[in-house]
N, CA and C atoms of all chains as a GROMACS GRO file, in nm:
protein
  555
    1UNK      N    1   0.082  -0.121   0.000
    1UNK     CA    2   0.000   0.000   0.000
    1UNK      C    3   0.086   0.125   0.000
    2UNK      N    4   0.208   0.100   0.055
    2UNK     CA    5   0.310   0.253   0.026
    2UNK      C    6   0.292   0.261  -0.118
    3UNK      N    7   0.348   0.190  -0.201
    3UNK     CA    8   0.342   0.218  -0.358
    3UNK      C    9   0.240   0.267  -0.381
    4UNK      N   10   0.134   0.262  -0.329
    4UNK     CA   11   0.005   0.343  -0.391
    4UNK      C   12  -0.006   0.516  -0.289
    5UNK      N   13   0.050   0.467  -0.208
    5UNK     CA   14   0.056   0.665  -0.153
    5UNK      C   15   0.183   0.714  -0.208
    6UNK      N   16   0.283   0.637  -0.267
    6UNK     CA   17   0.382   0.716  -0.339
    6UNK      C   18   0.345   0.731  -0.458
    7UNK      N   19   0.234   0.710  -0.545
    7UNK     CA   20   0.193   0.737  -0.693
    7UNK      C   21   0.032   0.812  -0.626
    8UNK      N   22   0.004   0.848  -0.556
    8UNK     CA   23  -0.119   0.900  -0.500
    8UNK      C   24  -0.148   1.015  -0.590
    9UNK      N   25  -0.040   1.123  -0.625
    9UNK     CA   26  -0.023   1.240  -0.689
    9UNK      C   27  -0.077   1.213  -0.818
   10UNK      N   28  -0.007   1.111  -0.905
   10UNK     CA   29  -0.035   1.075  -1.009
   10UNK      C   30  -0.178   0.991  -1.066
   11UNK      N   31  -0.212   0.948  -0.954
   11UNK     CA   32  -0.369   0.858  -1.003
   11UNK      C   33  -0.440   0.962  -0.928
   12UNK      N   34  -0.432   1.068  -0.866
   12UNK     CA   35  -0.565   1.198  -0.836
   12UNK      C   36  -0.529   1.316  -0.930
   13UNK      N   37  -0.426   1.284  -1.037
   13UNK     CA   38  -0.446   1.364  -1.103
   13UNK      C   39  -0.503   1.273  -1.259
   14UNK      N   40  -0.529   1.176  -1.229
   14UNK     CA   41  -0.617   1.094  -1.356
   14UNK      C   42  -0.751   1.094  -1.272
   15UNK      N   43  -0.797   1.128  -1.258
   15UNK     CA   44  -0.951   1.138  -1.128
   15UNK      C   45  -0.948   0.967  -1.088
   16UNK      N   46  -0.875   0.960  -0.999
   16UNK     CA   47  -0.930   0.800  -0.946
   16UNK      C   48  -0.898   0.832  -0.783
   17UNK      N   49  -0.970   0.745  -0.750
   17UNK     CA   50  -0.977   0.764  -0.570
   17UNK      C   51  -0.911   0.621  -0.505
   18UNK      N   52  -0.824   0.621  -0.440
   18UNK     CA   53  -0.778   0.542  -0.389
   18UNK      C   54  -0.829   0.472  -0.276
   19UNK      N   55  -0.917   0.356  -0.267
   19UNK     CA   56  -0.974   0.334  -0.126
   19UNK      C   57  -0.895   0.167  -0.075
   20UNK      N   58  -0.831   0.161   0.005
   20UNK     CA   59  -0.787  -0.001   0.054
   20UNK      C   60  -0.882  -0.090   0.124
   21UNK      N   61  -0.871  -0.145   0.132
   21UNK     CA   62  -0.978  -0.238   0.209
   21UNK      C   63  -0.927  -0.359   0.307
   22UNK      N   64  -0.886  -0.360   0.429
   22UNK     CA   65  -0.877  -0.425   0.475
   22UNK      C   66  -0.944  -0.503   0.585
   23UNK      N   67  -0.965  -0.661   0.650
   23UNK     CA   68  -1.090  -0.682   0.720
   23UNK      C   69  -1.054  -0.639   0.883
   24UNK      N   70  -0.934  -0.548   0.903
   24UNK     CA   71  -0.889  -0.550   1.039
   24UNK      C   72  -0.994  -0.408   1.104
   25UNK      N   73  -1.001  -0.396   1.193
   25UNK     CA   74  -1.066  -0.287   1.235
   25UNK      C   75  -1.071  -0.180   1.197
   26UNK      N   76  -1.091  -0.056   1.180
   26UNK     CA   77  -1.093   0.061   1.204
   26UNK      C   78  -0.956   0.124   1.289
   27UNK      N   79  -0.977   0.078   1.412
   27UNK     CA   80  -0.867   0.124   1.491
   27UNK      C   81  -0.693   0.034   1.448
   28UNK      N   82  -0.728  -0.064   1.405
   28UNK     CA   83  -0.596  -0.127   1.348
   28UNK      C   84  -0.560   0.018   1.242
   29UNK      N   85  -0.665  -0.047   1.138
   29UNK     CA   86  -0.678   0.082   0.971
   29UNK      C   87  -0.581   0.244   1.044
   30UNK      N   88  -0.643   0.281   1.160
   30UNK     CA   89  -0.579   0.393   1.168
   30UNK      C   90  -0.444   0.387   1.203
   31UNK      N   91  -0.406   0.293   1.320
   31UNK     CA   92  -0.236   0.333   1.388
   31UNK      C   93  -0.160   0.269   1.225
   32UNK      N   94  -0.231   0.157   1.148
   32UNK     CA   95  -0.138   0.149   1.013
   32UNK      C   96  -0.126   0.248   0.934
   33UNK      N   97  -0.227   0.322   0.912
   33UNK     CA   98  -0.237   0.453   0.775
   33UNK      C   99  -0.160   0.529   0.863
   34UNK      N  100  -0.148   0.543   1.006
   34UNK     CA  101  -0.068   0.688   1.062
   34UNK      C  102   0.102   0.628   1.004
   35UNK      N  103   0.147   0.488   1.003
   35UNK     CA  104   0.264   0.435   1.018
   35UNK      C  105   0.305   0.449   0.876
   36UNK      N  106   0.218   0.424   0.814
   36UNK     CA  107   0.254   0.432   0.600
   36UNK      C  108   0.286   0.577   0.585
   37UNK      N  109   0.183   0.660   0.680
   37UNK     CA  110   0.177   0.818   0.617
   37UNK      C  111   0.068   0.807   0.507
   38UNK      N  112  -0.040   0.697   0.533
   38UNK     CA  113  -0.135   0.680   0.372
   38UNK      C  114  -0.274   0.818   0.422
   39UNK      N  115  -0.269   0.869   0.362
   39UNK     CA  116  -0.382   1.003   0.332
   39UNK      C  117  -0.493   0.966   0.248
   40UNK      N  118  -0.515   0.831   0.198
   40UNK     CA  119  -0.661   0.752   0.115
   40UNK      C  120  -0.723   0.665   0.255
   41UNK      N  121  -0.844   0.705   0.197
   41UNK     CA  122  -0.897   0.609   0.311
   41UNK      C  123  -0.880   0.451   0.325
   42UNK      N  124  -0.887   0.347   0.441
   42UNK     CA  125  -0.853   0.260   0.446
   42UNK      C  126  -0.956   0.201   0.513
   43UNK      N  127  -1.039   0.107   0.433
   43UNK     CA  128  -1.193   0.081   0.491
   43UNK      C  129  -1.139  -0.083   0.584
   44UNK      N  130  -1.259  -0.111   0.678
   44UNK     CA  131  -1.270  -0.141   0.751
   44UNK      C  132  -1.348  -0.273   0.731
   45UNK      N  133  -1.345  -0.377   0.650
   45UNK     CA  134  -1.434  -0.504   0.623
   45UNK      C  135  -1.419  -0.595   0.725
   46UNK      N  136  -1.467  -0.550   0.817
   46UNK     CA  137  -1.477  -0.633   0.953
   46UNK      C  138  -1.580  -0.730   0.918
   47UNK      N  139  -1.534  -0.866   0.924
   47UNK     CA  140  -1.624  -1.002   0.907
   47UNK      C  141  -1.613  -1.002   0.759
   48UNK      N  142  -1.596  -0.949   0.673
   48UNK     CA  143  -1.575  -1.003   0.528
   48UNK      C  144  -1.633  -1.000   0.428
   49UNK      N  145  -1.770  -0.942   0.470
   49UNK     CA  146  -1.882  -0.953   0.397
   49UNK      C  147  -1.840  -0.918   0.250
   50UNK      N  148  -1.758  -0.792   0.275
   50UNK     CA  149  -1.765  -0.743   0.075
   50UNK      C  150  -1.614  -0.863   0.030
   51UNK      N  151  -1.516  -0.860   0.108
   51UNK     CA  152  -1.434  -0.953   0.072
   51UNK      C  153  -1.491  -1.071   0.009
   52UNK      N  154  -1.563  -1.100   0.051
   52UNK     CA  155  -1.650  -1.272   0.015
   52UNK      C  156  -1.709  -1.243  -0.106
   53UNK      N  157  -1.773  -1.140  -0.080
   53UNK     CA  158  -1.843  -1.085  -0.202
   53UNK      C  159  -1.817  -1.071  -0.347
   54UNK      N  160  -1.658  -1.003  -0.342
   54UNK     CA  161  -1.598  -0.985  -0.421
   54UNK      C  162  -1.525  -1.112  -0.465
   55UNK      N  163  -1.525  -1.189  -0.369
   55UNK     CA  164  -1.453  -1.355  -0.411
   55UNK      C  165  -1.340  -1.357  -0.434
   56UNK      N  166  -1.286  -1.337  -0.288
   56UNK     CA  167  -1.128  -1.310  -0.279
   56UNK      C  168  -1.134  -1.326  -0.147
   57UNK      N  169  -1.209  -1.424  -0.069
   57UNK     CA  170  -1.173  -1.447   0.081
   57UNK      C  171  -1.083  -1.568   0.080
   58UNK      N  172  -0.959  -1.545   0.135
   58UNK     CA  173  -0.852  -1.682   0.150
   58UNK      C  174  -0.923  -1.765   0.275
   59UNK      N  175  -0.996  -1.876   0.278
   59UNK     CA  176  -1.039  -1.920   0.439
   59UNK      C  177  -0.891  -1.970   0.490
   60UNK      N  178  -0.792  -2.027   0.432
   60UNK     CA  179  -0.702  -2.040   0.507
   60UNK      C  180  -0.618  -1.968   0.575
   61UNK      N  181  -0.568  -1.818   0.536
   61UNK     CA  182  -0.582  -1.700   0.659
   61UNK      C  183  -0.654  -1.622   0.673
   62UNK      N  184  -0.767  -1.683   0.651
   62UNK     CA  185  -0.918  -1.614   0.717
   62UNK      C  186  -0.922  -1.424   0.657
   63UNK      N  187  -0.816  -1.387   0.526
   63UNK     CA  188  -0.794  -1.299   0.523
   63UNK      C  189  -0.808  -1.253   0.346
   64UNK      N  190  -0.804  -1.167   0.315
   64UNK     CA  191  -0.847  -1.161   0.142
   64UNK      C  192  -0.734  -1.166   0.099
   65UNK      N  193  -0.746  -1.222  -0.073
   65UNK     CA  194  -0.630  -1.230  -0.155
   65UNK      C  195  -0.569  -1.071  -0.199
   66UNK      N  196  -0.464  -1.059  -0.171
   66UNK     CA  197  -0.437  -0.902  -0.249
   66UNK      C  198  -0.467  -0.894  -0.354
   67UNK      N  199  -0.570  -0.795  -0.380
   67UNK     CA  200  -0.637  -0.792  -0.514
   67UNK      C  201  -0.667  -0.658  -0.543
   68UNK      N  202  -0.596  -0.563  -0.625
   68UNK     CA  203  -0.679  -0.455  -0.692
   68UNK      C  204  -0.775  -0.444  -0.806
   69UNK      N  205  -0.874  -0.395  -0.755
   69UNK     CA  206  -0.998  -0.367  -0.893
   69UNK      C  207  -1.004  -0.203  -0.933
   70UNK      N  208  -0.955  -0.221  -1.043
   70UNK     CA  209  -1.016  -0.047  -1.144
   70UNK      C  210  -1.145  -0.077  -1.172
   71UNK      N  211  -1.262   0.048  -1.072
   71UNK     CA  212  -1.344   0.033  -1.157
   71UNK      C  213  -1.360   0.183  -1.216
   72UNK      N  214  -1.395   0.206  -1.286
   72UNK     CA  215  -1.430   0.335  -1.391
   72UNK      C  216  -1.522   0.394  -1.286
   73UNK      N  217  -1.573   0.537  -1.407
   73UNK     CA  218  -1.666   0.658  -1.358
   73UNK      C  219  -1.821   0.601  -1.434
   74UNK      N  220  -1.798   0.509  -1.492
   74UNK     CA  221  -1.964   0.423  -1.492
   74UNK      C  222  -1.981   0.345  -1.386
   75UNK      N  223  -1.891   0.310  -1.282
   75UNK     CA  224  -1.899   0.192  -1.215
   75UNK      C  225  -1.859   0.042  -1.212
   76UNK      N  226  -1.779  -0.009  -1.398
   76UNK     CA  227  -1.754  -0.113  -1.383
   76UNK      C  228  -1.590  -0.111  -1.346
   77UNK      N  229  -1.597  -0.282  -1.370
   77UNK     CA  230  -1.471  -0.298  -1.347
   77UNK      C  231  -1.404  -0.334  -1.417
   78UNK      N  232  -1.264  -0.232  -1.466
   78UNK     CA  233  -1.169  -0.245  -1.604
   78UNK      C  234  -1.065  -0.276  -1.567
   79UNK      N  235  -0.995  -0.314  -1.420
   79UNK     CA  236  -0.884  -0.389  -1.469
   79UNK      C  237  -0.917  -0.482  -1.324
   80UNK      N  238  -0.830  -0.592  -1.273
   80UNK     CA  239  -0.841  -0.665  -1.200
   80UNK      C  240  -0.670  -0.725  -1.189
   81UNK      N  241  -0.616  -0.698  -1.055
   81UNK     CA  242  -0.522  -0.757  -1.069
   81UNK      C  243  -0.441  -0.829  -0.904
   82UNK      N  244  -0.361  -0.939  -0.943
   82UNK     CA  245  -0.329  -1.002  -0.800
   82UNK      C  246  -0.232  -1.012  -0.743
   83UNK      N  247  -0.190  -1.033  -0.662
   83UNK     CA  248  -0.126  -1.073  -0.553
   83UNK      C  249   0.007  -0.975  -0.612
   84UNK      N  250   0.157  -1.022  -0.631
   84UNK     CA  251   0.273  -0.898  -0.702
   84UNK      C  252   0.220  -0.790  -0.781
   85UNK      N  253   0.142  -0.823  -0.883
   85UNK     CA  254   0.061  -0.689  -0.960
   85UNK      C  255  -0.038  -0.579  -0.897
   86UNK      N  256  -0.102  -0.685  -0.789
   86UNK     CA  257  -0.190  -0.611  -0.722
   86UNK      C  258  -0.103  -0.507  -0.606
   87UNK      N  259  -0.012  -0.547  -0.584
   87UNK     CA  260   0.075  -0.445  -0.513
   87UNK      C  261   0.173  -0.346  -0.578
   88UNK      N  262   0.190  -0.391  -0.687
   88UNK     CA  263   0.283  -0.270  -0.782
   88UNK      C  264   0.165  -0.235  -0.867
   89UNK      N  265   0.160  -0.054  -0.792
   89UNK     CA  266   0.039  -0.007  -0.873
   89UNK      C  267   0.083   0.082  -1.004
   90UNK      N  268   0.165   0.009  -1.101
   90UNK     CA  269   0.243   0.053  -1.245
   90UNK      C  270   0.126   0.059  -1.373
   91UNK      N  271   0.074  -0.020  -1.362
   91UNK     CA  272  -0.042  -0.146  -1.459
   91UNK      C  273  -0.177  -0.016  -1.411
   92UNK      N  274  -0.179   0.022  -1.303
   92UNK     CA  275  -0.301   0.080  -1.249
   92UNK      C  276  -0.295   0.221  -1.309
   93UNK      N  277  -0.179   0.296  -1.236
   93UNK     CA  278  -0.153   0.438  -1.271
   93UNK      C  279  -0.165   0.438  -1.415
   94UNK      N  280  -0.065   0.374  -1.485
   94UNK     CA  281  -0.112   0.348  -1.683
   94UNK      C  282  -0.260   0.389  -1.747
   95UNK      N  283  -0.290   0.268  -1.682
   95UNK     CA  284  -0.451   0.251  -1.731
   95UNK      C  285  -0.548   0.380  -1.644
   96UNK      N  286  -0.578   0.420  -1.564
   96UNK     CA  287  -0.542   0.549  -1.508
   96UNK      C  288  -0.552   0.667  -1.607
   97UNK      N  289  -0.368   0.684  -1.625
   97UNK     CA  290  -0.354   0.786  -1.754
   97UNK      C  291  -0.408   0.784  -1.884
   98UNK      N  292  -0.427   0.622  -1.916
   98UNK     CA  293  -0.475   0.614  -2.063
   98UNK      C  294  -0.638   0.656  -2.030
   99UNK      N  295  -0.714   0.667  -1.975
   99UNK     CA  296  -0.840   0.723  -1.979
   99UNK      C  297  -0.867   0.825  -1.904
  100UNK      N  298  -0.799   0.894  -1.876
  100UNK     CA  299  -0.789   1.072  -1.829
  100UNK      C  300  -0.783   1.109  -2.003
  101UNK      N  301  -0.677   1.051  -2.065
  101UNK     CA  302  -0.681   1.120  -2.219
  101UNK      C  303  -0.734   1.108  -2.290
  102UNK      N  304  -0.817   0.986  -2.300
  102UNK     CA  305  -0.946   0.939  -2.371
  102UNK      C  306  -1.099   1.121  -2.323
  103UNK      N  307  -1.102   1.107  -2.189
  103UNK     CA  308  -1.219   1.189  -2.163
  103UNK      C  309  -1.176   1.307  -2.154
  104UNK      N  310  -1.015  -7.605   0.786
  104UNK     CA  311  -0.989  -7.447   0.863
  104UNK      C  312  -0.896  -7.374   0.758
  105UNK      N  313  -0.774  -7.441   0.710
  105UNK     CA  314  -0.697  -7.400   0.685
  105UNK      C  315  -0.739  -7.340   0.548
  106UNK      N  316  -0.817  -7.391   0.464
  106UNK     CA  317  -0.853  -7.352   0.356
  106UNK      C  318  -0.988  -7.179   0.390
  107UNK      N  319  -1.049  -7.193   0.491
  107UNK     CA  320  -1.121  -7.121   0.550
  107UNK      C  321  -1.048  -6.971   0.554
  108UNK      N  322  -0.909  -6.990   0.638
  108UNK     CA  323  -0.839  -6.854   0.708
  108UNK      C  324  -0.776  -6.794   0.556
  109UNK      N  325  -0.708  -6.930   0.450
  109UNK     CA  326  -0.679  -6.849   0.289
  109UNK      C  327  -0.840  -6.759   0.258
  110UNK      N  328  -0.922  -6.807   0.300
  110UNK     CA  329  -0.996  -6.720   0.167
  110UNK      C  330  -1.073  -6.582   0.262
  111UNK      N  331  -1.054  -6.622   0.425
  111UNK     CA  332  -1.081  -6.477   0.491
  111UNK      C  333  -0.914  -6.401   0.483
  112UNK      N  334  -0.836  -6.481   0.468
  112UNK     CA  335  -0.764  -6.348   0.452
  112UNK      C  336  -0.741  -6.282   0.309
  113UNK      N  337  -0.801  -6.349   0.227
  113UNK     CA  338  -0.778  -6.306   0.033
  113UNK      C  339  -0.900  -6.202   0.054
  114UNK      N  340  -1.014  -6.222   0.127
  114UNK     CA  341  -1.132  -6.123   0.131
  114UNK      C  342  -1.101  -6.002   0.230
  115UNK      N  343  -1.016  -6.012   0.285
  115UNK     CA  344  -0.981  -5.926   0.380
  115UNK      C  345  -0.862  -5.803   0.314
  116UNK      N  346  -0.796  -5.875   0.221
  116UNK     CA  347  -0.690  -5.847   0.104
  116UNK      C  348  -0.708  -5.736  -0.008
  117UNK      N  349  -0.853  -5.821  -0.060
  117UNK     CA  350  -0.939  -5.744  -0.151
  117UNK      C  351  -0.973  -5.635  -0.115
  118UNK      N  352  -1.050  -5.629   0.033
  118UNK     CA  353  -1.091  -5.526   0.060
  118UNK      C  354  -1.002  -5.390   0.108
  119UNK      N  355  -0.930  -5.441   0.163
  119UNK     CA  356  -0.804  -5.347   0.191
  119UNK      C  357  -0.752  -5.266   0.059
  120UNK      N  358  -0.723  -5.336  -0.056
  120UNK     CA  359  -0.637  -5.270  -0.130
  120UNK      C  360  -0.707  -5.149  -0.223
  121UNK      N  361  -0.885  -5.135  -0.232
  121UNK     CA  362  -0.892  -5.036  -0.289
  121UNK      C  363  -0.897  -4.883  -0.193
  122UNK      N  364  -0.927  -4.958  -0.091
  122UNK     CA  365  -0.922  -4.847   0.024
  122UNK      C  366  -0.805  -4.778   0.027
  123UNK      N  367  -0.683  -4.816   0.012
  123UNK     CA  368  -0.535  -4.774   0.046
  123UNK      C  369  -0.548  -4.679  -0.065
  124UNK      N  370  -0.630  -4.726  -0.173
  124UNK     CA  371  -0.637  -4.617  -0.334
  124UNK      C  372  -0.681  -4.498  -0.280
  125UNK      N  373  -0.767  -4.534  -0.225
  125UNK     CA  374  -0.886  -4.435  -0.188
  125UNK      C  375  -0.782  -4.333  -0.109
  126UNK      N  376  -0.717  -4.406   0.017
  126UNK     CA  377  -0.651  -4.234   0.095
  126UNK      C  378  -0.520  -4.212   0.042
  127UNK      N  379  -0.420  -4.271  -0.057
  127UNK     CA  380  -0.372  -4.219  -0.143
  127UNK      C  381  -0.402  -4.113  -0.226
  128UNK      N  382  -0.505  -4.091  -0.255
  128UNK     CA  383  -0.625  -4.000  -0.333
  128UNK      C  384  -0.612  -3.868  -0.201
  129UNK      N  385  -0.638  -3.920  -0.120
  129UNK     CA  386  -0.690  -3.861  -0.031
  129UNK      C  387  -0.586  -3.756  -0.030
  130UNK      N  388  -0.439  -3.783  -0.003
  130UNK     CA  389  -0.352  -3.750   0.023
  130UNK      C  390  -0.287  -3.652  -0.044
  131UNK      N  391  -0.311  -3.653  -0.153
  131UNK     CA  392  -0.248  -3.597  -0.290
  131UNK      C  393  -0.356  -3.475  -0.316
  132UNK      N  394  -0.527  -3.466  -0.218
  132UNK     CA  395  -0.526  -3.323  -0.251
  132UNK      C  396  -0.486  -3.213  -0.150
  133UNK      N  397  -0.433  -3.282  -0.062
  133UNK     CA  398  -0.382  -3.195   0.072
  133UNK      C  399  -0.293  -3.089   0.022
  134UNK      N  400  -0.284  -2.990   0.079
  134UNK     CA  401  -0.159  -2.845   0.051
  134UNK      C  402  -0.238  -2.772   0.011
  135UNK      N  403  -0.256  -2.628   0.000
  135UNK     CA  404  -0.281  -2.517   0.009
  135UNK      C  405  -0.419  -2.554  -0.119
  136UNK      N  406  -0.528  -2.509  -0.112
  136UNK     CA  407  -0.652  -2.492  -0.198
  136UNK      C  408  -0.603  -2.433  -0.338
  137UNK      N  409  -0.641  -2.465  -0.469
  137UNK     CA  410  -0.608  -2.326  -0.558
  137UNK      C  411  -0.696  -2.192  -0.515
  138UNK      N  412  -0.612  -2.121  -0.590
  138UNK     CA  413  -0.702  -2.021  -0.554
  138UNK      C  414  -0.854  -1.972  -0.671
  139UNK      N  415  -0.933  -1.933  -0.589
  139UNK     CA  416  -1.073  -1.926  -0.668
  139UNK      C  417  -1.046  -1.787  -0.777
  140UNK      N  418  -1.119  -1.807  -0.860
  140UNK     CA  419  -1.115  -1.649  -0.959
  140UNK      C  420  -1.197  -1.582  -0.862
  141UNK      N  421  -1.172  -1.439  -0.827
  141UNK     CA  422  -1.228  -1.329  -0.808
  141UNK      C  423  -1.436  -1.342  -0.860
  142UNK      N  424  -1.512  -1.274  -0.801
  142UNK     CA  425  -1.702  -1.322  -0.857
  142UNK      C  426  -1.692  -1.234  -0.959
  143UNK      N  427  -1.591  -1.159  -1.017
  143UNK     CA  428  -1.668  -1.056  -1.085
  143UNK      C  429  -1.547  -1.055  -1.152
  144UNK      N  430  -1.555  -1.011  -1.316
  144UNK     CA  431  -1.430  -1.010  -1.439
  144UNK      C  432  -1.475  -0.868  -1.480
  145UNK      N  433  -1.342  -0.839  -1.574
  145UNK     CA  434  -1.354  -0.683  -1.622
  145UNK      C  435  -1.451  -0.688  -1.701
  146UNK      N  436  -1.533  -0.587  -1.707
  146UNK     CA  437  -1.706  -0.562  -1.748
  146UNK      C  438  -1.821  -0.536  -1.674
  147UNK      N  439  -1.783  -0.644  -1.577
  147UNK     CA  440  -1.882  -0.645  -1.437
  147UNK      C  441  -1.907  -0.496  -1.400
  148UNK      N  442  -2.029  -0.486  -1.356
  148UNK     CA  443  -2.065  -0.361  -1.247
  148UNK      C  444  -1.996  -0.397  -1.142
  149UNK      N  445  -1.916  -0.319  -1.053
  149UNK     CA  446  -1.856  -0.337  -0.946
  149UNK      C  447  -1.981  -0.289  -0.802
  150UNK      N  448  -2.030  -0.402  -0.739
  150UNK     CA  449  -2.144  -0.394  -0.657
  150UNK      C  450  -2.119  -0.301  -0.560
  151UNK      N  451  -2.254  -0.204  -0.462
  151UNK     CA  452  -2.169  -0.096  -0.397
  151UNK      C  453  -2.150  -0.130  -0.287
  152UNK      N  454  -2.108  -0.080  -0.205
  152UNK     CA  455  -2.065  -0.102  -0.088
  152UNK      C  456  -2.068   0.015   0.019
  153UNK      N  457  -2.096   0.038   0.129
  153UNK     CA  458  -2.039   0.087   0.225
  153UNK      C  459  -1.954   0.064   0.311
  154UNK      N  460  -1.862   0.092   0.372
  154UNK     CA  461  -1.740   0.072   0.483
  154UNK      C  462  -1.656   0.236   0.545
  155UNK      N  463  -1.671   0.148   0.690
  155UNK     CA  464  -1.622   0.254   0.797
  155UNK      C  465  -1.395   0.291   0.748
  156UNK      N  466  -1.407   0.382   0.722
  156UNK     CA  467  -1.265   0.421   0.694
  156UNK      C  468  -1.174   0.427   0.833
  157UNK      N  469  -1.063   0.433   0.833
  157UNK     CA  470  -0.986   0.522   0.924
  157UNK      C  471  -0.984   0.584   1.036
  158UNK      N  472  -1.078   0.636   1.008
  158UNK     CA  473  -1.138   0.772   1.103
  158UNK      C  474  -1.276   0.781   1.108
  159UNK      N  475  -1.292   0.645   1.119
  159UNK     CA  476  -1.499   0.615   1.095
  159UNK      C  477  -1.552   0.704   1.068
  160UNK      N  478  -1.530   0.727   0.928
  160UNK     CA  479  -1.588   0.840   0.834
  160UNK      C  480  -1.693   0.697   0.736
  161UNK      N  481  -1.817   0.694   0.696
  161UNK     CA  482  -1.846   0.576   0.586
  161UNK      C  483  -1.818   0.633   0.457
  162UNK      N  484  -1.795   0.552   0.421
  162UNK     CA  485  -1.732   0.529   0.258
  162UNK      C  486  -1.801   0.447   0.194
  163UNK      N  487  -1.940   0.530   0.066
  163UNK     CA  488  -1.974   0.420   0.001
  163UNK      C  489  -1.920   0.452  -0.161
  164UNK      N  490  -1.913   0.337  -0.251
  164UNK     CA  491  -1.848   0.303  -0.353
  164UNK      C  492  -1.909   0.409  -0.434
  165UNK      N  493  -2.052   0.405  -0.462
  165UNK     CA  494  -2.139   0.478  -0.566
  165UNK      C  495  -2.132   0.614  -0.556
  166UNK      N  496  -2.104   0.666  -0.418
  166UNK     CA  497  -2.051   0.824  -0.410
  166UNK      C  498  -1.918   0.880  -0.506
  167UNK      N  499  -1.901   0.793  -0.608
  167UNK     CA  500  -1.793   0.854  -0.672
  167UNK      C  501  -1.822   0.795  -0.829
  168UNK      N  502  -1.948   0.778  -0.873
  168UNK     CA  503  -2.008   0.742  -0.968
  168UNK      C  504  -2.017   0.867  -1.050
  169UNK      N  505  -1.943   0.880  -1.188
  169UNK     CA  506  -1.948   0.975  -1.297
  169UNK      C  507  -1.898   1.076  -1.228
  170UNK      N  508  -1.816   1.073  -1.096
  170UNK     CA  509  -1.693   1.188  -1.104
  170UNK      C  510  -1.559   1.119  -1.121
  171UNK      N  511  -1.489   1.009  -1.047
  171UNK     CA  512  -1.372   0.949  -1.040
  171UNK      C  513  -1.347   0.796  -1.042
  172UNK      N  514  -1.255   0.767  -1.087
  172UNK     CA  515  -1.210   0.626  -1.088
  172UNK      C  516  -1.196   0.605  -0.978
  173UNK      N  517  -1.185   0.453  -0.940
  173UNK     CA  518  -1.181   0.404  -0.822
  173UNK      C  519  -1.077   0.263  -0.822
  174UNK      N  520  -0.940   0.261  -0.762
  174UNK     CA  521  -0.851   0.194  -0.768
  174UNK      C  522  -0.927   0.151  -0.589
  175UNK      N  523  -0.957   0.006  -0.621
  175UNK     CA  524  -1.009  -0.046  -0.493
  175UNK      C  525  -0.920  -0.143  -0.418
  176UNK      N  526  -0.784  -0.125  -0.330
  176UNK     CA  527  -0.707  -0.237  -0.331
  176UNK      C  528  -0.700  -0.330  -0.202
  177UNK      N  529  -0.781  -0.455  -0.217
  177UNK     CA  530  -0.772  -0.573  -0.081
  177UNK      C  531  -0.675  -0.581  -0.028
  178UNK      N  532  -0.627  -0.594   0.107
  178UNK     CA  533  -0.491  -0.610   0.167
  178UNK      C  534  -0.538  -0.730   0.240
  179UNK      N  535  -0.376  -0.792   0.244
  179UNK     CA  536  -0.402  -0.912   0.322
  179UNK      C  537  -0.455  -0.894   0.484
  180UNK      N  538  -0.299  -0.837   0.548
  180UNK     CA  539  -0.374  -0.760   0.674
  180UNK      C  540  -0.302  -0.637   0.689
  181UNK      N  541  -0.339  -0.564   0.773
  181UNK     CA  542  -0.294  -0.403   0.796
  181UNK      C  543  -0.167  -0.468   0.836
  182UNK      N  544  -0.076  -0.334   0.849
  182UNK     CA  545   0.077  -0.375   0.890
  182UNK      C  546   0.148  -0.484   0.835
  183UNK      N  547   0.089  -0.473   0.688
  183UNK     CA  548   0.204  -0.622   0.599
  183UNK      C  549   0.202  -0.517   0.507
  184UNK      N  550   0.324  -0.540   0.454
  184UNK     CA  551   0.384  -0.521   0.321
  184UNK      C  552   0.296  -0.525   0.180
  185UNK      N  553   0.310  -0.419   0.079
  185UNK     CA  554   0.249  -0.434  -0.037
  185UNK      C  555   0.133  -0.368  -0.054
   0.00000   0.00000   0.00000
């Protein structure tokens, strides 16, 4: 998640909003975002519900697969990516820039 | 007798050896699950959501419908890497 507050500049200047999602508390979410220095919000999926949802709950550490989803300003979802990719946000910021110049 | 104990132990033999197949089988799917595809592929509507942020501010998904992209990224757990 540092890689994504060190390109933060660059994907809010393609209009995209950065939100993380993790299932640890709230109060975990905060002393970590104070420790990254992350300034995007860092939601709170306590029990899993959207994790499951999204179909990316690992039951074997009871914890989600690292997974980023692009979804657009219609709402879908244009890119999908996992575990090493899903943490190098290179592939993201790109795709990102390529449709800031499209609109 | 003696002809008796050959053919309980040839039936006893039989029965044993497909079983041993069986948790051989058994054995070989043990170790980590694959992993499942994600419910939703690029195209999908991305379903909305609400969730408490940070600073229990709520955060729902559709509040940013036809103004901004939305890079949505799962973490394994807070305080890990990546």
């Amino acid at each position: 998640m540092k890689a994504f507050q060190e390109n933060l500049q660059k994907l809010e200047a393609s209009d995209t909003q950065v939100l993380g999602v993790s299932m640890d508390s709230p109060f975990s979410n905060a002393a970590w975002a104070k420790e990254m220095g992350s300034t995007f919000p860092i939601l709170s999926d306590w029990g899993g519900d959207i994790t499951k949802q999204y179909g990316i709950y690992n039951p074997g550490y009871k914890a989600a697969y690292r997974t980023t989803f692009l979804i657009d300003k219609d709402g879908k979802i244009v890119e999908i990516k996992m575990d090493s990719e899903a943490i190098d946000p290179t592939a993201i910021v790109a795709s990102c820039e390529r449709r800031k110049l499209k609109t | 007798m003696l002809r008796r104990t050959a053919v309980l132990l040839l039936g006893v033999l039989a029965l044993s050896v497909p079983r041993a197949g069986v948790w051989a089988q058994g054995e070989k799917k043990e170790g980590p699950p694959p992993r499942p595809a994600p419910a939703f592929k690029v195209g999908d509507t991305a379903p909305d959501f609400t969730m408490i942020d940070q600073n229990r501010q709520k955060v729902q998904l559709s509040s940013f419908k036809g103004k901004k992209n939305v890079a949505l990224a799962f973490v394994v757990f807070a305080f890990t890497g990546g």
